[in-house]
N, C-alpha and C positions, 0 to 999 in steps of 0.2 A: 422432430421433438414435440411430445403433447404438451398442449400449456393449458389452466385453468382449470373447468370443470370438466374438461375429458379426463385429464390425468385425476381428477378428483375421483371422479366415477370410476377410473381402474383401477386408482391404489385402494380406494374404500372394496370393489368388487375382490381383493386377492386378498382378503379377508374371509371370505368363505374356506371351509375346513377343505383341505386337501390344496389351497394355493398357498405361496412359500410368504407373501406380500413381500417387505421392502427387508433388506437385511441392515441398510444405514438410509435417516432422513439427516440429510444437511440442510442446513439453515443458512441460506447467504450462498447467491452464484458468483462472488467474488472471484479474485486469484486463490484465497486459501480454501472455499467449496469447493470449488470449479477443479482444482491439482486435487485433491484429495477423493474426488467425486470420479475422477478418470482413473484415477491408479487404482481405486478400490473395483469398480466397474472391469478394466483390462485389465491386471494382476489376480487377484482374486474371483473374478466372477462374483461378484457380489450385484444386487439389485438395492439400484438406489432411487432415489425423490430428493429432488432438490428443490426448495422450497425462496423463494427471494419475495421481499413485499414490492420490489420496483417492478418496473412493466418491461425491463430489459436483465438479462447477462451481462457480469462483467464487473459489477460492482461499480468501484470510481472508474476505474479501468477504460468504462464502455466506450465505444468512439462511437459517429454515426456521421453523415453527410446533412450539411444545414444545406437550408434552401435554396444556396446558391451553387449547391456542387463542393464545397468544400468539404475536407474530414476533420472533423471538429471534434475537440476532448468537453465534453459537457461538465464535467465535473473538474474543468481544469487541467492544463499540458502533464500526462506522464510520462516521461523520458526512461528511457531502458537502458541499465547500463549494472553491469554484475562483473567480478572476478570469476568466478565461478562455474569451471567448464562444465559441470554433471547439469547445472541448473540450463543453463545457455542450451546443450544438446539437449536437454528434456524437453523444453520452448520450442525448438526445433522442429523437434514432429509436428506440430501444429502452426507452424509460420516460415515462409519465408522471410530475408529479411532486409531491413535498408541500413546500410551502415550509415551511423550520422550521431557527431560528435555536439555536441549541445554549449553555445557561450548564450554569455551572460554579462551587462553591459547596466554600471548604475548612474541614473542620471542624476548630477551634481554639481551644483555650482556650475550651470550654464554647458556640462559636459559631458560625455557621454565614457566611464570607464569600464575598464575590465574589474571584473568581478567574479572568482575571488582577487582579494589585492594581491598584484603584483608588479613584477618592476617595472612593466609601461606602469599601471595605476598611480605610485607614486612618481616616478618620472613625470608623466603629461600632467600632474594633480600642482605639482609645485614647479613642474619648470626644469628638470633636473634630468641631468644626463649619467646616472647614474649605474654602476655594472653591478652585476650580483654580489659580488663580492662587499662593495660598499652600502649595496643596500641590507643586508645582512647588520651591517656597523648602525647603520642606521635603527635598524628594527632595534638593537640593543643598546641603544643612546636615549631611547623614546618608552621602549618597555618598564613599566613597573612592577618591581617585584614582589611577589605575591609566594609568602611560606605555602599557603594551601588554596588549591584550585578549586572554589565552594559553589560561586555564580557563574554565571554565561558573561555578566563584565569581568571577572576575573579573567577567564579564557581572552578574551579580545585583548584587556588591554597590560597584562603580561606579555603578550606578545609583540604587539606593533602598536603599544602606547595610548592617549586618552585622547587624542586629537581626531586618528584614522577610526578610534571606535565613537565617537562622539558622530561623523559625520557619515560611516557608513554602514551600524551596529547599533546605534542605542536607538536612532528613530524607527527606522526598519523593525527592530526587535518588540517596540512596545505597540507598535499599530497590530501586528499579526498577532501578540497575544496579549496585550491589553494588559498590561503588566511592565516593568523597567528589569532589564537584562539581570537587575544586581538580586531581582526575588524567583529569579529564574534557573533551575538546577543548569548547569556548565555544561549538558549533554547537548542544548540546544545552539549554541553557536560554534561547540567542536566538533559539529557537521561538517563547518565550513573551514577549509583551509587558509593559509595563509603562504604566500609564495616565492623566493627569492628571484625567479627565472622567468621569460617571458612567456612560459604555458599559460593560454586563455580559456582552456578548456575548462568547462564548470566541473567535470566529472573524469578522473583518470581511469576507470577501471579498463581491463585488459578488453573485456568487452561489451561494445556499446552500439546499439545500433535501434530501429523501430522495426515493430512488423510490417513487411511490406506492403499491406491489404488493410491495415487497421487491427486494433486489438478485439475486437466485438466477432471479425472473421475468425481469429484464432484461437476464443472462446469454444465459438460455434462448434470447430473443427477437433477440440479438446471434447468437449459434449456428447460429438453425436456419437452415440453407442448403444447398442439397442440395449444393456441393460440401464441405463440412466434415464428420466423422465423428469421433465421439470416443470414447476407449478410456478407462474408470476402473480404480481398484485396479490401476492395474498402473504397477510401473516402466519407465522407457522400458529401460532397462541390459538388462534380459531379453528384451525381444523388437526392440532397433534392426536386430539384425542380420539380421533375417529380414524385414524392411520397404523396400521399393521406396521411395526416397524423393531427393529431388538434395539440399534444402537445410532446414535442421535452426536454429528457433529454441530456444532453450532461456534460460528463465527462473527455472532451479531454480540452489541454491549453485553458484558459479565454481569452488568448491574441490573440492567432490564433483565434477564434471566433470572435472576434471582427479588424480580420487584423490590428491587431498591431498598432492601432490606435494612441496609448500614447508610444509606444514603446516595446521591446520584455521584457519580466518580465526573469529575468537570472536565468540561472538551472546551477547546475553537474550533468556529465553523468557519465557514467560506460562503461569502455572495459573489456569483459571474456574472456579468455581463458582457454578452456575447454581442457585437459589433462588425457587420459586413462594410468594407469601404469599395466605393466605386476606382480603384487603383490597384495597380498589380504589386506595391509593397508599403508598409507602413514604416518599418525600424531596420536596422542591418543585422540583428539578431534575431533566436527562438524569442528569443525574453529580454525585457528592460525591466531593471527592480528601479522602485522611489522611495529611496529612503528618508527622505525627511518630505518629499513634496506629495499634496495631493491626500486625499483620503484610499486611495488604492494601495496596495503594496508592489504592485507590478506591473505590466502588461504582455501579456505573450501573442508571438503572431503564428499558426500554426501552419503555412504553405513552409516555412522554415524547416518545422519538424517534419513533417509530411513527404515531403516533395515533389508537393503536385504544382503542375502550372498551372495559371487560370490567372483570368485578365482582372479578376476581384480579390478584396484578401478578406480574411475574416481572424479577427483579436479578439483575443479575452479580455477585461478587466478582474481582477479580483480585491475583492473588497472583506478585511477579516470579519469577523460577529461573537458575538457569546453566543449568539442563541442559533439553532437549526442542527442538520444533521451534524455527527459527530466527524469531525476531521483530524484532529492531532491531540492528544493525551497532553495534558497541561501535566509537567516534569516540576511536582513539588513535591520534597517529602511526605507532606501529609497526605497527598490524592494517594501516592504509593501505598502507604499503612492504610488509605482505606480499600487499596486494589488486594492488600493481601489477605485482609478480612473476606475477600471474594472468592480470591483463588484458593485459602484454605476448604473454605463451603464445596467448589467445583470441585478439590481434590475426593471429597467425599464420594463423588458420584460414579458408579462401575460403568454405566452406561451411557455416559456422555462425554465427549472429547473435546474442548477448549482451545480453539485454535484460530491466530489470525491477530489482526490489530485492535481490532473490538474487544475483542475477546479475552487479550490477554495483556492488554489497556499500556501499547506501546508503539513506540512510533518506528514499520519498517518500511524500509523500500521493499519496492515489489520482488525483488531481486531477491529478499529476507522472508518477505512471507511466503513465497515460492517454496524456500528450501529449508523453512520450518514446517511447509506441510507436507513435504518429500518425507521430512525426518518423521513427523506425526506416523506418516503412513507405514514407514516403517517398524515403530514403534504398535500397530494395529495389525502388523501384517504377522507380527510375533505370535501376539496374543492369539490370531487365526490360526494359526501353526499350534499352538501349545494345545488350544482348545479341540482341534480335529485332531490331534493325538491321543487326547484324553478319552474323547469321544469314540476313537477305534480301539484303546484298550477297554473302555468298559463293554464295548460291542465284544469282544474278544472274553471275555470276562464271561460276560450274559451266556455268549455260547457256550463255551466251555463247561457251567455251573450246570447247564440244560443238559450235556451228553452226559453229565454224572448222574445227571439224577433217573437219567432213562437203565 
């Protein structure tokens, strides 16, 4: 794959009359570039430029080996886990995989529970030997009722009452967005389940598993195709304009696209701090959340996820921020009315495609922006269709007009 100023030098050179240059420039080697940059490349034969301002593939995605030998998520643990058999086999072609179920463990009150709450959680929390059945009674002894589901405290504590959301939902909640659950749209904590049964698994879906090589290899292996070409460390802004290109995906902010025309659409960011310990394990899970302790909201250990042995381990911290790259779309009615002043603007555009979490200013698993850009591509693969149809009747047309006139 060319990176830099070679690819610069060959996409500016297929600019000369008689070469075809680029048929799509993507903006972002994310999951939603990267799926839409392969389908168009092996489906269509299309020639593409993929453009990223980081110095790697892969977006947050990227994994890489720190100093110690470990594979380490730089931008934070992302766990693989979808319903979705068409999304799962398309992954496929470009990874093996490791199956591996992901818990999650909040430290509280001196202890370490399952999270989401379930029946150990309350059980080992109060002391109580309690069966599903009764914890069920429970949930709806303690539940307050709520005519309409507005907040994200509405969600918690309609459910399992003001005491479990007090101690394992409101502090959590306000450190990662800096904000109190109750100014927070309901979408945010109906993420997260709530359970009568002793399943500790963070994530049910039918399938869940990591790539078995790292995500940055199944990139790579997504990528390499000799019609695709990628340019890093560079913004697409400085060099669009000297690029041969017809149609232009872009997966970076909707706001920065359009210079912040309506104003900037508000993000949370994330600070890591990444930590090698001289010992083969630090916690009994992928991840321990702190919801009321600490300035961090977590810590993840990654040989967990991984499943590499090695006689060192290596943890993340994550610490939330207002300020830095964009991480999670702050879910308040008004950022929405200002995303849609965006996306009516994007609707405008015949030659550009709006796709991905940036983009389309929403918070998915990867699982979701996978098979939004499936669908995208689809929805691209039409308009190919319609337009080389059009293009052979008029060629059909052309002819035809010529033998009459001979």
């Amino acid at each position: 794959m060319d990176k830099g100023s070679e690819v610069f030098k060959s996409a500016v050179s297929a600019a000369v009359p008689g070469r075809r240059g680029f048929d799509y420039l993507v903006v972002g080697a994310g999951f939603a570039g990267s799926v839409l940059a392969e389908r168009l490349a092996t489906v269509l034969n299309q020639r593409v430029l993929i453009i990223d301002k980081r110095p790697h593939i892969g977006g947050n995605a990227y994994d890489r080996h720190d100093d110690n030998g470990i594979l380490i998520h730089p931008y934070g643990p992302h766990i693989f886990h979808t319903n979705s058999a068409d999304i799962f086999d398309y992954l496929s072609q470009f990874t093996e995989w490791r199956p591996y179920q992901h818990r999650v463990l909040a430290s509280l009150d001196g202890q370490m529970l399952p999270m989401p709450i379930n029946l150990d959680t309350v059980n080992r929390m109060y002391g109580l030997n309690l069966t599903s059945f009764e914890l069920e009674k429970f949930f709806e002894s303690v539940a307050e009722k709520k005519d309409k589901i507005r907040t994200s405290e509405d969600v918690v504590v309609s459910k399992v009452g003001r005491e479990l959301y007090n101690k394992f939902f409101r502090g959590y909640t306000r450190k990662q967005w800096g904000m109190d659950p109750s100014e927070l749209d309901a979408s945010v904590t109906a993420r997260v389940p709530t359970r009568t049964n002793r399943d500790d698994r963070y994530f049910t879906d039918t399938y869940q598993a990591m790539p078995l090589h790292g995500y940055t290899r199944m990139f790579e292996k997504m990528l390499d195709h000799p019609n695709i070409k990628i340019m890093l460390n560079t913004d697409y802004r400085e060099v669009v304009e000297f690029l041969p290109w017809k149609h232009m995906v872009y997966t970076g902010p909707i706001d920065a696209f359009f210079n912040y025309k309506y104003g900037k659409l508000p993000y949370r960011s994330l600070e890591f701090k990444h930590v090698n310990l001289k010992q083969k394990q630090f916690q009994p899970v992928g991840t321990v959340n702190y919801p009321n302790d600490y300035a961090h909201t977590r810590i993840s250990e990654f040989k967990h996820i991984t499943g590499q042995q090695h006689e060192t381990t290596s943890i993340v911290y994550e610490y939330p921020r207002a300020e830095g790259d964009p991480y999670y779309p702050v879910p308040k009615p008004e950022n929405a009315e200002l995303y849609r002043k965006y996306e009516a603007e994007a609707e405008q555009l015949s030659n550009v495609t709006f796709v991905g979490r940036l983009a389309t200013y929403k918070y998915y698993n990867m699982d979701q922006v996978v098979g939004q850009s499936l669908a995208t591509f689809r929805r691209l693969q039409e308009k190919h269709a319609a337009a080389e149809a059009e293009a052979a009747l008029a060629s059909v047309q052309h002819t035809t007009a010529g033998s009459g006139s001979a």
